[in-house]
DRENPA-3360 file (N, C-alpha, C; in nm, 2 decimals, always signed):
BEGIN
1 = XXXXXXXX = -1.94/-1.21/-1.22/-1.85/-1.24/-1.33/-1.73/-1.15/-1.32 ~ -1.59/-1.20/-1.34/-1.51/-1.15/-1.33/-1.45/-1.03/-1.44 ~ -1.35/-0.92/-1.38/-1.33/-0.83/-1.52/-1.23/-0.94/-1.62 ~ -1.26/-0.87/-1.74/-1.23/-0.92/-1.86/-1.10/-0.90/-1.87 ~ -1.05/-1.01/-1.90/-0.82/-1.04/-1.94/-0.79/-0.88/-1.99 ~ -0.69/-0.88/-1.95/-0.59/-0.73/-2.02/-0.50/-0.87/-2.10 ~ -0.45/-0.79/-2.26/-0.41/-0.91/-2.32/-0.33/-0.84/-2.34 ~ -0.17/-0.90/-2.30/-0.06/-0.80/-2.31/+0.03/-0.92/-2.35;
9 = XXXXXXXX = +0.11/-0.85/-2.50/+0.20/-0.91/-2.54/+0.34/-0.88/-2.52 ~ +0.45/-0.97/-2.45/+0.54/-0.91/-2.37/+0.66/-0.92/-2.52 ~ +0.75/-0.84/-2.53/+0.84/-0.88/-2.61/+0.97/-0.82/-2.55 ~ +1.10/-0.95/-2.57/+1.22/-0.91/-2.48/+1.31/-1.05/-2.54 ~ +1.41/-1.01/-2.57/+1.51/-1.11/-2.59/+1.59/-1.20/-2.47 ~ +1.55/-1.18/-2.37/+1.62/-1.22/-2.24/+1.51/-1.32/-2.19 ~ +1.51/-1.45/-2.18/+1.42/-1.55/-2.12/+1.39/-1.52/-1.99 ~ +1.48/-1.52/-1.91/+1.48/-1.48/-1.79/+1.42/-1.34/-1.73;
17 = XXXXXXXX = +1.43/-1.22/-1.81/+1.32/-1.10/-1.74/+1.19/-1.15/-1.83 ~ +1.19/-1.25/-1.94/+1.04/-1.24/-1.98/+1.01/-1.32/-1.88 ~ +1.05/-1.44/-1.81/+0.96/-1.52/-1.73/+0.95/-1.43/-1.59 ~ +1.01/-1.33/-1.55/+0.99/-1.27/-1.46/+0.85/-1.18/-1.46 ~ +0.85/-1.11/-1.62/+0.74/-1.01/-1.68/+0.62/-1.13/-1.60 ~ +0.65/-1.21/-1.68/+0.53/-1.34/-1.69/+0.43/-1.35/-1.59 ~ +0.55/-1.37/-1.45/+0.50/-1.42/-1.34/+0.45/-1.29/-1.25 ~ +0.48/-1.19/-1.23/+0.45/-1.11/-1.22/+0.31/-1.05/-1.28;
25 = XXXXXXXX = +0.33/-1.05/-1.38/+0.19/-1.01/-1.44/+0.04/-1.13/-1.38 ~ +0.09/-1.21/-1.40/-0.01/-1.36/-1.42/-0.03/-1.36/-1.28 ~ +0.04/-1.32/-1.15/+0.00/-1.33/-1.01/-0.04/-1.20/-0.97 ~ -0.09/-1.07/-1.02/-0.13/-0.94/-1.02/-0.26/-0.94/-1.12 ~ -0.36/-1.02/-1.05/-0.49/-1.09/-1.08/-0.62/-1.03/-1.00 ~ -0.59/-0.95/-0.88/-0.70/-0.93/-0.79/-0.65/-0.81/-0.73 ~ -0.76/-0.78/-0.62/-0.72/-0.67/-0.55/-0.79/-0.54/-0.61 ~ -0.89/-0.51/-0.66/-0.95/-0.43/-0.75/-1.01/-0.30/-0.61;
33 = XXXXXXXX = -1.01/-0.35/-0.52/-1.07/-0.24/-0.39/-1.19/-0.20/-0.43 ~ -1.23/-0.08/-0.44/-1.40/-0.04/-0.45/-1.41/-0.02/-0.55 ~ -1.33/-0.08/-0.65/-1.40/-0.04/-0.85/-1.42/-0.23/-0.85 ~ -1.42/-0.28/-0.77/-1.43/-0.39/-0.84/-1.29/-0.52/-0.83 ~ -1.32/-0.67/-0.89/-1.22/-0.71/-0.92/-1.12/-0.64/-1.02 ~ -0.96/-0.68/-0.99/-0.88/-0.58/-1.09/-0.92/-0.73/-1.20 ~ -0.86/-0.63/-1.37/-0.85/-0.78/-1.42/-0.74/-0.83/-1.44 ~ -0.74/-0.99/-1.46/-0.63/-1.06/-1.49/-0.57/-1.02/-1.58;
41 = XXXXXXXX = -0.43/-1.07/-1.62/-0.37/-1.06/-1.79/-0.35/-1.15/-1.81 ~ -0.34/-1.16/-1.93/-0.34/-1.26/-2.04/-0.20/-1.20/-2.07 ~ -0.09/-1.32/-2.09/+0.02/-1.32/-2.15/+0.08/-1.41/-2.28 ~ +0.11/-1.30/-2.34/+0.19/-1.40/-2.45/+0.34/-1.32/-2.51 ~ +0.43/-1.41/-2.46/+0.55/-1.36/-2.45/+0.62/-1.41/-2.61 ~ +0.70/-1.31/-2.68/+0.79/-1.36/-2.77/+0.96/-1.32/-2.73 ~ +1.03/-1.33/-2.81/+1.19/-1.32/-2.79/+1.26/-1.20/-2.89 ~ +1.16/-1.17/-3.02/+1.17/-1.04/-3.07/+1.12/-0.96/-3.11;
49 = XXXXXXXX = +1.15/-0.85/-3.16/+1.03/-0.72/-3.22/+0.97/-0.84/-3.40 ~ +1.07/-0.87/-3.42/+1.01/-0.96/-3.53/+0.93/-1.02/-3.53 ~ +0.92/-1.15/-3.41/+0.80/-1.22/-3.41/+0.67/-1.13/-3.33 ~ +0.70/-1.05/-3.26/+0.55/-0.96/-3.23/+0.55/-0.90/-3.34 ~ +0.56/-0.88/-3.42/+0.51/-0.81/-3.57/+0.46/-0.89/-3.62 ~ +0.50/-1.03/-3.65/+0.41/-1.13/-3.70/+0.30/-1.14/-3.66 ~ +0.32/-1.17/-3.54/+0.16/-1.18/-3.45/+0.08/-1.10/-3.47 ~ +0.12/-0.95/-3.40/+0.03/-0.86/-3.46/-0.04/-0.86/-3.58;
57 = XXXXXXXX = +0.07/-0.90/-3.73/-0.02/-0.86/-3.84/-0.10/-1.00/-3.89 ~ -0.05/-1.09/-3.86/-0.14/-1.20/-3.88/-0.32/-1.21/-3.76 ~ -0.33/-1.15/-3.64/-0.41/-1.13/-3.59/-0.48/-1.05/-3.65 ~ -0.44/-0.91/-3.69/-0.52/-0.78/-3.73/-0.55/-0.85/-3.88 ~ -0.49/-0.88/-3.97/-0.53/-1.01/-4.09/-0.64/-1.04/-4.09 ~ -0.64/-1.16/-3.97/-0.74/-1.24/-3.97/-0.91/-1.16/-3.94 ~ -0.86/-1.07/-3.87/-0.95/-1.00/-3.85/-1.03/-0.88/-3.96 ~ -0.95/-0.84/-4.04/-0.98/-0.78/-4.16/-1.04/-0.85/-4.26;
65 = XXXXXXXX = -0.97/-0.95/-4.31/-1.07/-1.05/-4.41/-1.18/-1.14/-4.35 ~ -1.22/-1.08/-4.23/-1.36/-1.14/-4.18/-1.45/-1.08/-4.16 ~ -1.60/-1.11/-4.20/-1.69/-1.02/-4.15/-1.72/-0.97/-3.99 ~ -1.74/-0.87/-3.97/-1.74/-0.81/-3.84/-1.86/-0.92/-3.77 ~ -1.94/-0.95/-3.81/-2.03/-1.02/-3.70/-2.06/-1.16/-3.71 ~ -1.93/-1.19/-3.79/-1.92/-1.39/-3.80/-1.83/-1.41/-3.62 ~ -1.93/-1.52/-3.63/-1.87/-1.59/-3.51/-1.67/-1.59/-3.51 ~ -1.62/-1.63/-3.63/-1.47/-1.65/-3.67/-1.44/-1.51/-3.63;
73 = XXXXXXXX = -1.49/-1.39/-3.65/-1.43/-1.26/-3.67/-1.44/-1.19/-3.47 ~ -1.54/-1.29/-3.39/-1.55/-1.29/-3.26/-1.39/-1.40/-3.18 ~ -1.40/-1.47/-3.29/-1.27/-1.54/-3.23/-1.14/-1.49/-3.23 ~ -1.17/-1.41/-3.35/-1.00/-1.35/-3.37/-0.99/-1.21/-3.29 ~ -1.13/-1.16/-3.27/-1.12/-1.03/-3.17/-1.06/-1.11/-3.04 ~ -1.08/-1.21/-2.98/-1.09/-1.27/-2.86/-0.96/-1.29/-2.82 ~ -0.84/-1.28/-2.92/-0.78/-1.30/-2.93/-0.62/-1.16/-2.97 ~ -0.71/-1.05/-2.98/-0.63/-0.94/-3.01/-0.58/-0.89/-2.89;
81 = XXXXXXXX = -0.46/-0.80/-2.90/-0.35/-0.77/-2.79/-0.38/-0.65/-2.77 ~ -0.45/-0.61/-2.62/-0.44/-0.52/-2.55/-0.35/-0.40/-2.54 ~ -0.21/-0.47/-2.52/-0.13/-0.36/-2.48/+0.00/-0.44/-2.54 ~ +0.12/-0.37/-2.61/+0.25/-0.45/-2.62/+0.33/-0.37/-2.48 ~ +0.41/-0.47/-2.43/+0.55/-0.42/-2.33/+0.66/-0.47/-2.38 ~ +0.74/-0.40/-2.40/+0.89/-0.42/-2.49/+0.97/-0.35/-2.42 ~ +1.09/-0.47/-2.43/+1.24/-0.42/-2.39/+1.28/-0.32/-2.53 ~ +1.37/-0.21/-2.45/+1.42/-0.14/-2.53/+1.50/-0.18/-2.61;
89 = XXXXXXXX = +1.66/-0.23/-2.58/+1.79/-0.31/-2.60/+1.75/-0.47/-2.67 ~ +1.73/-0.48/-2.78/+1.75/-0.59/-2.86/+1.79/-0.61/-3.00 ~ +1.82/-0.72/-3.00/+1.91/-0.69/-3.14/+1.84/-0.72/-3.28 ~ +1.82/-0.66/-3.37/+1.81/-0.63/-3.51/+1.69/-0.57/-3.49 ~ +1.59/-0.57/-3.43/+1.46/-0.53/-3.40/+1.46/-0.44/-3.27 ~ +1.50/-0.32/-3.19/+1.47/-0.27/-3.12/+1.33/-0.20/-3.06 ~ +1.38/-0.19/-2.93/+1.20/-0.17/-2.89/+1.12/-0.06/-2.95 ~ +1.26/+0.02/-2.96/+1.18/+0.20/-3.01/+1.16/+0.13/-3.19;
97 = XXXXXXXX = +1.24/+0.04/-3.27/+1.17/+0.02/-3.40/+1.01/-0.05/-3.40 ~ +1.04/-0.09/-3.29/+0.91/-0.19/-3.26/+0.79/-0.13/-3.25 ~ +0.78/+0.00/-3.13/+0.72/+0.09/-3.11/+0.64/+0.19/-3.25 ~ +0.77/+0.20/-3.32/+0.76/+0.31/-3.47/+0.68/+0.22/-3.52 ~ +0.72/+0.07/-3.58/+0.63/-0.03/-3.69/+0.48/-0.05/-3.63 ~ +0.47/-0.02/-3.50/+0.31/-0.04/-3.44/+0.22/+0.03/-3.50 ~ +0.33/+0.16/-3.43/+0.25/+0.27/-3.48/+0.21/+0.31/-3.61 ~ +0.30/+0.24/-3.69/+0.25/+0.23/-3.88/+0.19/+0.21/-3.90;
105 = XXXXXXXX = +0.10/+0.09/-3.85/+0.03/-0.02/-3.91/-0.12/+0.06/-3.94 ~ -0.11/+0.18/-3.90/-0.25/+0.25/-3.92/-0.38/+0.26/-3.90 ~ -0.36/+0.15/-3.78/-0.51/+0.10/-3.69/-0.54/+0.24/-3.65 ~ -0.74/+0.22/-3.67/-0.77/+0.35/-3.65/-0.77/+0.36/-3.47 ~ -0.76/+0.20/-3.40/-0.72/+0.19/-3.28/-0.61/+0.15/-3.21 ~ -0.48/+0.26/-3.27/-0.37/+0.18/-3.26/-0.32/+0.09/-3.08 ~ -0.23/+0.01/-3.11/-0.22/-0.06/-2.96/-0.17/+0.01/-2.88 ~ -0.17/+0.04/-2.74/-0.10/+0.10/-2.68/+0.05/+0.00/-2.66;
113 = XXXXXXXX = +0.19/+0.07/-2.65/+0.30/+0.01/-2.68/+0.38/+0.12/-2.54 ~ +0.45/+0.02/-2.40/+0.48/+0.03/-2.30/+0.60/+0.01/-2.33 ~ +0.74/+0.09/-2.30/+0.87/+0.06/-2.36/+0.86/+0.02/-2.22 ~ +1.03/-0.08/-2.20/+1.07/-0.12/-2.06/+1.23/-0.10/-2.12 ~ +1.28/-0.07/-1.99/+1.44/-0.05/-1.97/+1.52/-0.07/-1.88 ~ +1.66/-0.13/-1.84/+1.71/-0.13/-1.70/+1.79/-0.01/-1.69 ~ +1.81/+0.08/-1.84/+1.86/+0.21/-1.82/+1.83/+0.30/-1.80 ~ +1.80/+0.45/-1.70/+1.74/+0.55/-1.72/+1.78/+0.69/-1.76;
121 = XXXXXXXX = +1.76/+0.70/-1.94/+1.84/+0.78/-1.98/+1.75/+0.86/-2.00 ~ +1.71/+0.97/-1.94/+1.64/+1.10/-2.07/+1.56/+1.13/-2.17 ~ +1.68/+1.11/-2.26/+1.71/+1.11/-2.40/+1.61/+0.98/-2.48 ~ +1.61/+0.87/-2.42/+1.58/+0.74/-2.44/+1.44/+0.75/-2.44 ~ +1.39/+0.80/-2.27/+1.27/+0.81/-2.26/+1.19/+0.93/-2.35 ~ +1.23/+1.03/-2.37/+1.17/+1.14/-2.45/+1.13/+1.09/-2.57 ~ +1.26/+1.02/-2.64/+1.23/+0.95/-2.75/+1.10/+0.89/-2.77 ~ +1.07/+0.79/-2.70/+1.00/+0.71/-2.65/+0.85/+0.76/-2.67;
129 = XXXXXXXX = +0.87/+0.84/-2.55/+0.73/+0.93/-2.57/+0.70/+1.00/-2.66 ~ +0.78/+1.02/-2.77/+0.72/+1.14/-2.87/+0.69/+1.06/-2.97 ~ +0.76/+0.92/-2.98/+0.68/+0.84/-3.09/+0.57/+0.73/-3.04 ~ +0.53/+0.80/-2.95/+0.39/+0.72/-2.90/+0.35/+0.62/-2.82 ~ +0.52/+0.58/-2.76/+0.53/+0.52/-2.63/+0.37/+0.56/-2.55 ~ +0.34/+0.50/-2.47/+0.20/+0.55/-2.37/+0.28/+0.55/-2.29 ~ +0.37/+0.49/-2.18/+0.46/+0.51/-2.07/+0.59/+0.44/-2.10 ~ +0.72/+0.48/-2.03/+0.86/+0.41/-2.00/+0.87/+0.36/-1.89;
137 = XXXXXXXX = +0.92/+0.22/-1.84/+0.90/+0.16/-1.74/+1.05/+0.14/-1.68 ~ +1.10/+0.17/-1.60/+1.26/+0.08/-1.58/+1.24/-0.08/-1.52 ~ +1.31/-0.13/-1.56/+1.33/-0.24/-1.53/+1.43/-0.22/-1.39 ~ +1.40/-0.34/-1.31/+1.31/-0.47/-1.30/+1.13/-0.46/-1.28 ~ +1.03/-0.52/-1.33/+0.94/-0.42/-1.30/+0.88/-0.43/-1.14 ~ +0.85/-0.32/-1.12/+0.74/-0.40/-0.95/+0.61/-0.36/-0.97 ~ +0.54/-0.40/-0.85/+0.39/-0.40/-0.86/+0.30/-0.28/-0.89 ~ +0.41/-0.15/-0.82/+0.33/-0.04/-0.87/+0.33/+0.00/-1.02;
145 = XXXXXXXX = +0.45/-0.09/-1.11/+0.45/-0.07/-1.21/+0.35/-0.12/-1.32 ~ +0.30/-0.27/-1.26/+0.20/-0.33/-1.34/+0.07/-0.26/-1.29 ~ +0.02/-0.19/-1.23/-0.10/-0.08/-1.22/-0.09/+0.04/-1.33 ~ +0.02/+0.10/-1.33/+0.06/+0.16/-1.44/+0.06/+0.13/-1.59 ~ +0.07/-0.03/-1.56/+0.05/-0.12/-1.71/-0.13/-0.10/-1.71 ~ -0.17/-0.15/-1.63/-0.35/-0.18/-1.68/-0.41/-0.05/-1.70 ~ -0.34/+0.05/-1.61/-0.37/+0.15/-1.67/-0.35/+0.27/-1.85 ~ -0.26/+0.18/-1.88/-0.19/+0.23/-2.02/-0.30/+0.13/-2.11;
153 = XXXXXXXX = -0.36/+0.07/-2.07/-0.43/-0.08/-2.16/-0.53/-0.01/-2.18 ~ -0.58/+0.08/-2.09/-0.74/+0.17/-2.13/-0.75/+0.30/-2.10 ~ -0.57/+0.40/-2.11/-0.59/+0.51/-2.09/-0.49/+0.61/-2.20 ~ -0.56/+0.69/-2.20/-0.49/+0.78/-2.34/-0.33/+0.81/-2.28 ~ -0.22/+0.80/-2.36/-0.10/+0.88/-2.34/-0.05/+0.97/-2.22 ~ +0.04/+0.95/-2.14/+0.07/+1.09/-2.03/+0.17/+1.16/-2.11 ~ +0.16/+1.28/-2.08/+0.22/+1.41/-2.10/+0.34/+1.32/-2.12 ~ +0.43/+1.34/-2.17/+0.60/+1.36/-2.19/+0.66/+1.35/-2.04;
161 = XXXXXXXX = +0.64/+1.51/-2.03/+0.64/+1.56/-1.91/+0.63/+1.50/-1.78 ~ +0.55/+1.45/-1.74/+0.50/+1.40/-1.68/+0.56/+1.25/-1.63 ~ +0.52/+1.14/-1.80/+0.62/+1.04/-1.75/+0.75/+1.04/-1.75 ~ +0.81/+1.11/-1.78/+0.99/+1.14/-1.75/+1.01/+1.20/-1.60 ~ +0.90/+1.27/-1.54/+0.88/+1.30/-1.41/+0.88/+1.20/-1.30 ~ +0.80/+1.03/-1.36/+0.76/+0.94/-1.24/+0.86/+0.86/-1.30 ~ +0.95/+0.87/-1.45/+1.04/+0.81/-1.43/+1.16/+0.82/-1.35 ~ +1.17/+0.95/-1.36/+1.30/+1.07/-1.26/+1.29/+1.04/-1.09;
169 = XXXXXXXX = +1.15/+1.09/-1.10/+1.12/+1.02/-0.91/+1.12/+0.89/-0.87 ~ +1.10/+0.81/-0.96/+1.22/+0.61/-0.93/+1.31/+0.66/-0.90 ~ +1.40/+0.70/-0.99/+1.55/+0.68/-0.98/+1.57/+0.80/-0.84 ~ +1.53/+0.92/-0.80/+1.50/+1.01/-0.69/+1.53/+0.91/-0.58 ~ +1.42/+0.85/-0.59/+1.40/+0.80/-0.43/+1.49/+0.66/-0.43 ~ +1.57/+0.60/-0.52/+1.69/+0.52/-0.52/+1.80/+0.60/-0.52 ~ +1.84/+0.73/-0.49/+1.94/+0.81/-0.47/+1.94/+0.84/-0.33 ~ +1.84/+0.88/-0.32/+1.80/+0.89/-0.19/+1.86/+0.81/-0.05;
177 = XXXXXXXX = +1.79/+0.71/-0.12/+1.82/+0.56/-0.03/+2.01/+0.56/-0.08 ~ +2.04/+0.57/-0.19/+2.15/+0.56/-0.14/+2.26/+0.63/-0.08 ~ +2.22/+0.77/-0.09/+2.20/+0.90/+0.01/+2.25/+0.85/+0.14 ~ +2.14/+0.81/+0.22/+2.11/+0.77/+0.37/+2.21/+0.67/+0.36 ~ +2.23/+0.58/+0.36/+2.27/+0.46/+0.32/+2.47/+0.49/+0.32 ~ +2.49/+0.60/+0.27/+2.59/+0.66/+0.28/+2.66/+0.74/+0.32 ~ +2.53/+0.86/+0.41/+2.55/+0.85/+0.51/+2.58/+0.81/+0.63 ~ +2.51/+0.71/+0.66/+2.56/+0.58/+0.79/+2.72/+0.52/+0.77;
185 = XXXXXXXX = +2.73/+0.49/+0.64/+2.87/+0.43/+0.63/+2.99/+0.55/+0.67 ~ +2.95/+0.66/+0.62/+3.05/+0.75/+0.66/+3.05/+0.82/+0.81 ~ +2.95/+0.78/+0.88/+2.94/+0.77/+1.01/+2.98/+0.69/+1.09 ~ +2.95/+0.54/+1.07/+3.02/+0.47/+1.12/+3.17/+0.45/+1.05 ~ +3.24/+0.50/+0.98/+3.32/+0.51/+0.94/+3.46/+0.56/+1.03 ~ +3.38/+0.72/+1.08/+3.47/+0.80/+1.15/+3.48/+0.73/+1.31 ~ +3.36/+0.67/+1.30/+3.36/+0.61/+1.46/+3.45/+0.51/+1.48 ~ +3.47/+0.44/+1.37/+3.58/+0.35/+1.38/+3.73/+0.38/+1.42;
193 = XXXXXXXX = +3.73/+0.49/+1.28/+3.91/+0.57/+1.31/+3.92/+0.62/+1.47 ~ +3.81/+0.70/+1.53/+3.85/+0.73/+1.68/+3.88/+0.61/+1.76 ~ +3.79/+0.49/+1.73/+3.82/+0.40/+1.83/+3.95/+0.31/+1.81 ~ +4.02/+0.34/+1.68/+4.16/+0.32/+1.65/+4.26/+0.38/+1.68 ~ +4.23/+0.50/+1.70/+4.28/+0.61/+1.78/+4.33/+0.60/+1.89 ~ +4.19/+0.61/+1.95/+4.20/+0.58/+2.11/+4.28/+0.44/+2.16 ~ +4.29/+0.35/+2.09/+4.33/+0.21/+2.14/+4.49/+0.22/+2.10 ~ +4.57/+0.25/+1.95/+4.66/+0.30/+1.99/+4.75/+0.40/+2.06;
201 = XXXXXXXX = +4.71/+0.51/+2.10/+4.73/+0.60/+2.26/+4.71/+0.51/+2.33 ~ +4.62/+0.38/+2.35/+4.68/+0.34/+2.50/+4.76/+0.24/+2.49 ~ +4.77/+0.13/+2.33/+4.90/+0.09/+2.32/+5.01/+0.19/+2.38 ~ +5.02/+0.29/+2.33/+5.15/+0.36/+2.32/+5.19/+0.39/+2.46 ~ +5.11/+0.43/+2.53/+5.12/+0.47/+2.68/+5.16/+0.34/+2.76 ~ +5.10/+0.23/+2.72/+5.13/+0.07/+2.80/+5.31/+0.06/+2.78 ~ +5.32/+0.09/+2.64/+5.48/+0.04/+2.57/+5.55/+0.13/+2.62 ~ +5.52/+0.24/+2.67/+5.61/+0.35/+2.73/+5.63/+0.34/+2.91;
209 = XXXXXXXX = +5.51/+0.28/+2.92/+5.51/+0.25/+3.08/+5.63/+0.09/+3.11 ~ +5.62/+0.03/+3.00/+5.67/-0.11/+3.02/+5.84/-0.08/+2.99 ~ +5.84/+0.05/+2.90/+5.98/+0.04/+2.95/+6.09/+0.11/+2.99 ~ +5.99/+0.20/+3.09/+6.10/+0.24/+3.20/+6.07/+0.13/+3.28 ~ +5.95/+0.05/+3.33/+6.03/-0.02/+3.42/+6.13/-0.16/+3.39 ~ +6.06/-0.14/+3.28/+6.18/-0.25/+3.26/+6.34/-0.20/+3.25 ~ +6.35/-0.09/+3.28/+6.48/+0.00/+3.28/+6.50/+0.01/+3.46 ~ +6.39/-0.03/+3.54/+6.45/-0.05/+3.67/+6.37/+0.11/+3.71;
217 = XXXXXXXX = +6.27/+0.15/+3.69/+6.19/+0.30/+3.76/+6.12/+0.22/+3.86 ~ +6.09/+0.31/+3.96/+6.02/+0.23/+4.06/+5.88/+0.26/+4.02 ~ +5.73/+0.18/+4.06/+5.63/+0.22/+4.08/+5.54/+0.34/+4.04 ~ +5.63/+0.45/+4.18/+5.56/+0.57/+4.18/+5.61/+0.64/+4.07 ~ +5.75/+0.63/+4.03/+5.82/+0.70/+3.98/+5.72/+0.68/+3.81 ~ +5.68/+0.59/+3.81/+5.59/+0.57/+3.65/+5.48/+0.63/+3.70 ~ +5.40/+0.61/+3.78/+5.30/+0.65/+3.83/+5.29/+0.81/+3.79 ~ +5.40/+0.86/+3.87/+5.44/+1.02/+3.83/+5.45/+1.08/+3.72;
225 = X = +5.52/+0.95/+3.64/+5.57/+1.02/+3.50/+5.44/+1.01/+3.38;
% end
């Protein structure tokens, strides 16, 4: 039997990075190595912090006014959200309000809530973490980032510290790269100007040669000069 769905609700005002989240997540299904199959996710994407608040409190609802061990009260568990991932940047509902209203709701199991960003500010991130973010992700995401997600789905909070560290070492090793990267350009750069160099000196030497004789010098006499 395979592991059990991670049920992650994606929230982002941009259609286009949620279908990205989407596909991404939904094809990062396997691969578990020696713990086993990884599990799938379960996605359910909205467009604001508004409508994932609804969801949320209508799910936890349904589940409160039902007895814990009615079949209905197994349905609506079946049905509860793992983990939220939220864009930061949205309008009237932001991610960090989004994050704050989760964390109100006063579940004695509150959700774990994954901020995402294409900016990497600091300030943003610290924020983030001290109201209960579980990690900050930059956007666009990649693969080692959704391991990071399953792991936020069933693991207590990282230090501050720590995630502003593996957020810092992303952006590191894209400085890096573009380090090297700029490097070579400024290498091949200078290589260019010498061989610009060199090719006008021999213009110049040809146009100097062409016109003494075209002034009537003999041969040797350029030859010499």
């Amino acid at each position: 039997m395979g592991a059990e769905a991670v049920r992650v609700l994606v929230v982002d005002d941009s259609p286009v990075d949620r279908r990205v989240v989407e596909l991404l997540l939904r094809a990062h299904c396997g691969g578990g190595g020696a713990g086993g199959e990884a599990a799938p996710f379960h996605v359910t994407a909205v467009d604001s912090g508004k409508k994932a608040m609804e969801l949320l409190g209508r799910r936890r609802g349904d589940r409160d006014h039902l007895t814990p061990s009615s079949p209905a009260a197994a349905a609506a568990n079946d049905q509860a959200i793992d983990i939220v991932l939220t864009d930061y940047c949205m309008p009237e509902m932001t991610g960090y309000d989004l994050l704050k209203a989760i964390k109100a709701l006063g579940s004695p199991n509150p959700i774990p809530v994954v901020v995402m960003s294409s900016e990497n500010e600091p300030q943003r991130i610290s924020r983030c973490l001290t109201a209960g973010a579980e990690d900050f992700i930059l956007k666009p995401l990649k693969i080692n980032d959704v391991q990071r997600l399953r792991k936020c789905s069933g693991a207590t909070r990282p230090k501050s510290a720590a995630a502003v560290a593996a957020v810092a070492g992303d952006d590191d090793r894209c400085c890096n790269t573009v380090m090297n990267a700029s490097s070579f350009e400024v290498s091949h750069y200078f290589q260019l100007i010498f061989k610009l160099i060199l090719l006008a000196y021999a213009v110049l030497c040809l146009s100097q040669l062409l016109h003494r004789w075209s002034n009537g010098s003999s041969l040797l006499s350029l030859w010499c000069a």
